[in-house]
N, C-alpha and C positions, 0 to 999 in steps of 0.2 A: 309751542311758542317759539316764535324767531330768537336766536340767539346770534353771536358775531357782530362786529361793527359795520357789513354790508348786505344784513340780513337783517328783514324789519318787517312787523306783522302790518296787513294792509286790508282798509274798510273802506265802505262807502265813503265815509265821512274823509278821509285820507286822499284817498284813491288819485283826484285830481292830480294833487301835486306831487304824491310819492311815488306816482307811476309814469303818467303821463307828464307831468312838466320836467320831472328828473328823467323821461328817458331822450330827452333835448341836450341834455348835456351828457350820458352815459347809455348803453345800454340796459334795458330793466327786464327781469326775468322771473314774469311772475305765476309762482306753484298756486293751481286749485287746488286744495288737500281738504280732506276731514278726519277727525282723531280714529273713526271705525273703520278707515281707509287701508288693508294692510299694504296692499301698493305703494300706496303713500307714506309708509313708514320707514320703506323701503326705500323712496326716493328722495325724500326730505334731507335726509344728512348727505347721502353723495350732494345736492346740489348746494347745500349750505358752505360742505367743506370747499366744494369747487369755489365758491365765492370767496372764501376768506384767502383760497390759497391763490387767484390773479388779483388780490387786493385793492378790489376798488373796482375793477374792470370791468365789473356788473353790478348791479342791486338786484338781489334776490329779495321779493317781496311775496310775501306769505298769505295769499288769503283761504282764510277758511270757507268753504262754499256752502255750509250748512248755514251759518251766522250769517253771509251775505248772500242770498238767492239773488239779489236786484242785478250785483255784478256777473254772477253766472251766469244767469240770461241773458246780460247784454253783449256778452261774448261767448254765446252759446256752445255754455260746457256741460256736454251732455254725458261725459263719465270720466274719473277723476283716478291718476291725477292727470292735471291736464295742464301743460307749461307753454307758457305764451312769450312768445319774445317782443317788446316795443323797442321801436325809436322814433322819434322825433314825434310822439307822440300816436302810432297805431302801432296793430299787428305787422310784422314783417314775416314770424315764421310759428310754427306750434308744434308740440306733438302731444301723444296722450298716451299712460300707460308707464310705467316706471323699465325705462331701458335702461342697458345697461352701462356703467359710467365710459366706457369709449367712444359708443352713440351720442353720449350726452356731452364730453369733450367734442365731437365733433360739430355738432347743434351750435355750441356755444363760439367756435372756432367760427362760423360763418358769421357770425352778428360782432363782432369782439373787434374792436378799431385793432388796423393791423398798422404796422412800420414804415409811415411813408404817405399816410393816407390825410397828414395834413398840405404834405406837396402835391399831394393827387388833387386833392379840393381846392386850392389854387391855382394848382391849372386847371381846372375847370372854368373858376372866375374867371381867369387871364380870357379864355376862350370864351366866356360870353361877351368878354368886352371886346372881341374880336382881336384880339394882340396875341396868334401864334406863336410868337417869337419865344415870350412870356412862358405860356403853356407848355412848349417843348420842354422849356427849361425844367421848371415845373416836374415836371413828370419823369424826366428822367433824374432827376434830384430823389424826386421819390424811390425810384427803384435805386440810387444808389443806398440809399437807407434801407430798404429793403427788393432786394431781386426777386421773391417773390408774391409781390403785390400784384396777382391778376388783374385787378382793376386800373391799376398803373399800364401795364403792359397794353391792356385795351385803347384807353383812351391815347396811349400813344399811338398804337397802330393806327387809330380814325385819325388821326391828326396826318400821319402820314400817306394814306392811302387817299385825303382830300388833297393834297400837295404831290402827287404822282408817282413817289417814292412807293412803291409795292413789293420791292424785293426789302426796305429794311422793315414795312410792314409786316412783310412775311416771316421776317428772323423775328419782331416781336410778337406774332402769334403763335409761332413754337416755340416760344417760353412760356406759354400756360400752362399751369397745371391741368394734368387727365380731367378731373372733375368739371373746372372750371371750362372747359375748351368744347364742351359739347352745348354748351347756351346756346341760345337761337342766335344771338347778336353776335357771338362768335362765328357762326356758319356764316353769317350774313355777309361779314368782312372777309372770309375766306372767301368766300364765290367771288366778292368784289377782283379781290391777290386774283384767281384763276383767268376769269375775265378780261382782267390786263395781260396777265402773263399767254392768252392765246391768242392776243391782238399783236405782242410784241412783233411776228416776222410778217404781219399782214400784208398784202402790196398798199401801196396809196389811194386814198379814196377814192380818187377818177379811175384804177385801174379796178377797183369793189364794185364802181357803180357800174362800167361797162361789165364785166360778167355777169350782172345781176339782169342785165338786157340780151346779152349775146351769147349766153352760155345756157347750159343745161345739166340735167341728171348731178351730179356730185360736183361738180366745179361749180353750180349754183347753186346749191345749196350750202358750201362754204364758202359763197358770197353773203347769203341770205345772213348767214351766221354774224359774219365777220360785220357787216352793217349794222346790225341790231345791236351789238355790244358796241359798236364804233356810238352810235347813238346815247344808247345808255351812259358811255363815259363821260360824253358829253352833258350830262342832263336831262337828253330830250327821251325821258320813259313811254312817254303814247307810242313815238314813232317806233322805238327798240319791242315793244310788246308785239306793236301792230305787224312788223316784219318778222317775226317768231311765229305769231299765229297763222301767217302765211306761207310759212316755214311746213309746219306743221302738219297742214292741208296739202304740201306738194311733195314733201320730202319727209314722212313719217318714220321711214327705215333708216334714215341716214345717220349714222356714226350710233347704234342704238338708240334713236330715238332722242337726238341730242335735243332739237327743238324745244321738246314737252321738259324735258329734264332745265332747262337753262330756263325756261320759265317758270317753272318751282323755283328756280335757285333767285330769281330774280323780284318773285312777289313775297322771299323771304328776306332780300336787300329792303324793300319796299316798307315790311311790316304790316301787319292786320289791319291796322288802322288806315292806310292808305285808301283815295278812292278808288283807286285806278284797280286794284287788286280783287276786289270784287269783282267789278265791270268782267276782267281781264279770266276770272274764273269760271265765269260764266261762258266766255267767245271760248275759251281752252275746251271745253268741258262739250259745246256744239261740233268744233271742231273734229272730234275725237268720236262722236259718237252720232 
């Protein structure tokens, strides 16, 4: 049985609002357990005490998986115990297995509103209402409450690497924590910082585009380069793709193989979701072979 004032036994009947509508305003962390579980015997009090000792900072809710089969299936718990973290009403993260209380400090540590993360969330607002000015503020508010709010640190970097700024970009993406700085989204803005930063001694456009006509072997091919990111800074992704893969096909050896590499790095700017990213893995992929 759940004991504590942030530990509470949870059923079908329950479920709605002591899971999912409390995890709208808190995180909720809820144990599958059963009495013959001896794992679960074992995990039960570490996570109970964790609760009581960040006071309120979670809802550990308790459901017993024998008594509710309907919830175990629907969140297919297929061996126990098995700890689900909600917010805002889903799955964010799980594990299964009773680890040991560092791991589960640490579990708890990613879902756990951190110092600063209500000025992070207003600059957020600020920025969908299009008022940068706002969002800056915002954000760096937030990290004065806390310096180490990765997610702070992020969205301020995208704020400044859309406003040209790439060198203070770059001082706030080496303030991420190790962990946190290997994200995808985190490469993604870094290749952005890189990109600018091998544009910075370019010569001027008209002197890019004559090499790209009049030149050959290595002097055109860091034309090709320098075009294709000139593009991309721009906006214009077909056109920076398009001259990469041309790249590719004339100039494969050049700087290691910089081409094929700067087009990874760019259909990870891009994201999965993109259409052009597809398309564009496919012409790589002909190219190459």
């Amino acid at each position: 049985m759940a004991s504590g004032s942030h530990v509470m036994d949870v059923n079908l009947g329950n479920f709605r609002e002591a899971v999912e509508a409390e995890s709208f305003r808190r995180p909720v962390v809820v144990d599958f357990w059963a009495p013959w579980c001896g794992p679960c015997r074992a995990l039960g009090p570490v996570l109970e005490r964790l609760a009581e000792e960040m006071q309120g900072g979670f809802l550990l809710a308790k459901i017993n998986s024998d008594e509710n089969p309907e919830l175990s299936r629907q969140y297919s718990v297929r061996g126990i115990p098995a700890v689900k973290a909600f917010l805002d009403g889903k799955v964010v993260d799980e594990f299964t297995g009773a680890l040991p209380e560092s791991a589960i400090r640490q579990f708890l540590d990613k879902i756990l509103p951190k110092a600063g993360d209500e000025q992070r969330k207003a600059g957020l607002e600020a920025l969908a209402r299009g008022d940068t000015a706002a969002a800056e503020k915002a954000f760096r508010l937030a990290l004065e409450q806390n310096p180490r709010n990765d997610e702070a640190h992020l969205e301020l970097a995208r704020l400044l690497i859309a406003r040209g700024e790439h060198d203070a970009a770059e001082a706030e993406l080496a303030a991420l924590s190790p962990a946190f700085s290997v994200r995808e989204e985190v490469e993604a803005l870094r290749a952005l910082v890189e990109f600018a930063s091998d544009l910075r001694d370019a010569p001027p456009s008209a002197e890019i585009l004559r090499q790209l006509q009049e030149s050959s072997g290595d002097e055109q091919a860091q034309a090709m380069y320098q075009h294709a990111l000139s593009e991309l800074l721009q906006g214009h992704e077909q056109a920076a793709l398009d001259q990469l893969i041309e790249m590719v096909q004339r100039h494969r050896k050049y700087r290691d193989d910089l081409a094929r590499k700067t087009l990874l790095k760019i259909f990870l700017v891009l994201g999965k979701e993109h259409p052009l990213v597809n398309e564009y893995r496919s012409k790589l992929a002909r190219a190459l072979y």
